[in-house]
C-alpha positions as CSV (number, residue, x, y, z in Angstrom):
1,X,86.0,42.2,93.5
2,X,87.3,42.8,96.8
3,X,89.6,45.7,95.0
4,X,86.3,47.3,93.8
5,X,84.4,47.4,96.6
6,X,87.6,48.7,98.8
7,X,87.8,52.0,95.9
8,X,84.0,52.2,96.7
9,X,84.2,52.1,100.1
10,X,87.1,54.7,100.4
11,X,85.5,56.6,97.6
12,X,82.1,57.0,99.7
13,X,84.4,58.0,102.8
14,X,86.3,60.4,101.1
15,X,82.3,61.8,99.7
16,X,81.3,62.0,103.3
17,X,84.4,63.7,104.7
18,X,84.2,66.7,102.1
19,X,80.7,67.0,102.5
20,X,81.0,67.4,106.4
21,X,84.0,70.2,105.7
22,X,81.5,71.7,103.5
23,X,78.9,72.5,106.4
24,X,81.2,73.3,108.6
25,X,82.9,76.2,105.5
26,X,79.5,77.2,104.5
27,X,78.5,77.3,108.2
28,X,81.3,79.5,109.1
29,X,80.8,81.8,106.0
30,X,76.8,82.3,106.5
31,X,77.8,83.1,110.5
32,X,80.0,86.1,109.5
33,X,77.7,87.2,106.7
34,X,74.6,87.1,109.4
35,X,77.1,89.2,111.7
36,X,77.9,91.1,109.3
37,X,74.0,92.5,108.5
38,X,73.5,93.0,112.2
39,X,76.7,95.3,112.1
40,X,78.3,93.1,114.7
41,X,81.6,93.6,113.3
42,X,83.3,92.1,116.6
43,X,81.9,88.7,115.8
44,X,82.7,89.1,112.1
45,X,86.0,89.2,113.3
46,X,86.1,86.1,115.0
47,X,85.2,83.9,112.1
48,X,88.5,85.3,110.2
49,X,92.2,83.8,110.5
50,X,94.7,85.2,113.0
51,X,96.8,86.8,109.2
52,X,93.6,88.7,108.7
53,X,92.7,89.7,112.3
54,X,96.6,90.4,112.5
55,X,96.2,92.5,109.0
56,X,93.4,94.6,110.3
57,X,93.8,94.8,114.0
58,X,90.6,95.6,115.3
59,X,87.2,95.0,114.4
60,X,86.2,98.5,113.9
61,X,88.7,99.1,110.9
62,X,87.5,95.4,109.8
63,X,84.4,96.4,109.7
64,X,85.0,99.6,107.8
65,X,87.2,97.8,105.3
66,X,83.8,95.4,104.4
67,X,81.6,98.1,104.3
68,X,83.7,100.2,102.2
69,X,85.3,97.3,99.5
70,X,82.4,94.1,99.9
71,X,79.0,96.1,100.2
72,X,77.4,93.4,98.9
73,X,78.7,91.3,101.8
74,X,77.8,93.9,104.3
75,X,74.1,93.7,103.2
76,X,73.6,91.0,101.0
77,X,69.8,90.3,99.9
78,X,70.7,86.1,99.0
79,X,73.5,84.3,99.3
80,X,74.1,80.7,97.4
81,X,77.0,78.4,98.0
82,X,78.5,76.9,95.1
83,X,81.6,74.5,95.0
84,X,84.3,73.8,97.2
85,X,87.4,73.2,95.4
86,X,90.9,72.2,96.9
87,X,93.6,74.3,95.2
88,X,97.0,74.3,96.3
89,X,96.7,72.8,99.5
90,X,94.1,76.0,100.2
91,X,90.1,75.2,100.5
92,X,88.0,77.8,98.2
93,X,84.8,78.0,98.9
94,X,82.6,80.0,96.1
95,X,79.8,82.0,96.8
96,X,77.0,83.8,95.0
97,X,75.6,87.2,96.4
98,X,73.1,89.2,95.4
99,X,73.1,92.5,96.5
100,X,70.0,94.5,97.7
101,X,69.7,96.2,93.6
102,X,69.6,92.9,92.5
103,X,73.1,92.8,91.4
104,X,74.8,89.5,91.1
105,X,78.2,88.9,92.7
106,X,80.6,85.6,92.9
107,X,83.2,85.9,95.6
108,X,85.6,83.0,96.0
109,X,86.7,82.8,100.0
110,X,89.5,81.2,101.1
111,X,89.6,78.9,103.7
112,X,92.2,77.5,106.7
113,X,91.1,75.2,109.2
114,X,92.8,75.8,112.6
115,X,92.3,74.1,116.2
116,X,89.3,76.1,116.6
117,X,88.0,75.2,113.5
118,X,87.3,77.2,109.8
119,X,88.4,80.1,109.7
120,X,88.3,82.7,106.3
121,X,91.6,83.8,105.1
122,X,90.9,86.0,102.1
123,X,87.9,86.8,99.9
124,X,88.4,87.8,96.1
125,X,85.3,89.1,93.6
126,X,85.6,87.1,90.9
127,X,83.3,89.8,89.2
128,X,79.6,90.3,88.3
129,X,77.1,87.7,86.8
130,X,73.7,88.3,84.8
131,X,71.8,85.4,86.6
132,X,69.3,85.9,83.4
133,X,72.6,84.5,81.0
């Protein structure tokens, strides 16, 4: 019995722990979005890891590269979190957009955690969805 109720007990802390890390990604994510549609592309910066910052170099060309590959980023009309998923020692953090045509977009960010806190390290387009399927 005691066994049981010590898997419960870690099993709930475990529950809790994710779901906190969760807020915090999907907090981090919806901040660089909202930066993002107010063309404040210096914040937008901020909420990405030093390798991209480092990749980029300033938040003008960062800001070009969104506009430019992740439209539906730069303007997005809804945004929906979906899982979080551990994968290789990396948090992904999967996220439905839906452009201002309607369009339906999953994008799959990944994400590091630093001192500062989450920060985004990558984002792929795992392609197009009919919503209606």
């Amino acid at each position: 019995m005691r066994r049981l109720l010590l898997a419960v007990s870690l099993n709930a802390g475990l529950a809790t722990a994710a779901v906190a890390q969760s807020g915090d990604i999907e907090a981090n994510i919806a901040a660089q979005i909202e930066a993002f549609k107010a063309d404040d592309f210096a914040t937008a910066f901020t909420f990405a890891s030093p390798n991209i910052q480092t990749m980029f170099r300033t938040p003008e060309n960062f800001g070009a590269m969104v506009r430019n590959g992740y439209p539906m980023v730069w303007r997005p009309a809804e945004i929906r979190f979906l899982e979080l998923r551990q994968i290789s020692g990396f948090w992904w953090q999967k996220v439905m957009v839906v452009d201002a045509n309607g369009g339906v977009h999953i994008l799959d960010y990944q994400m590091v955690q630093l001192k500062n806190g989450w920060k985004i390290n990558g984002v792929q387009l795992l392609g197009n969805s009919d919503p209606s399927a």
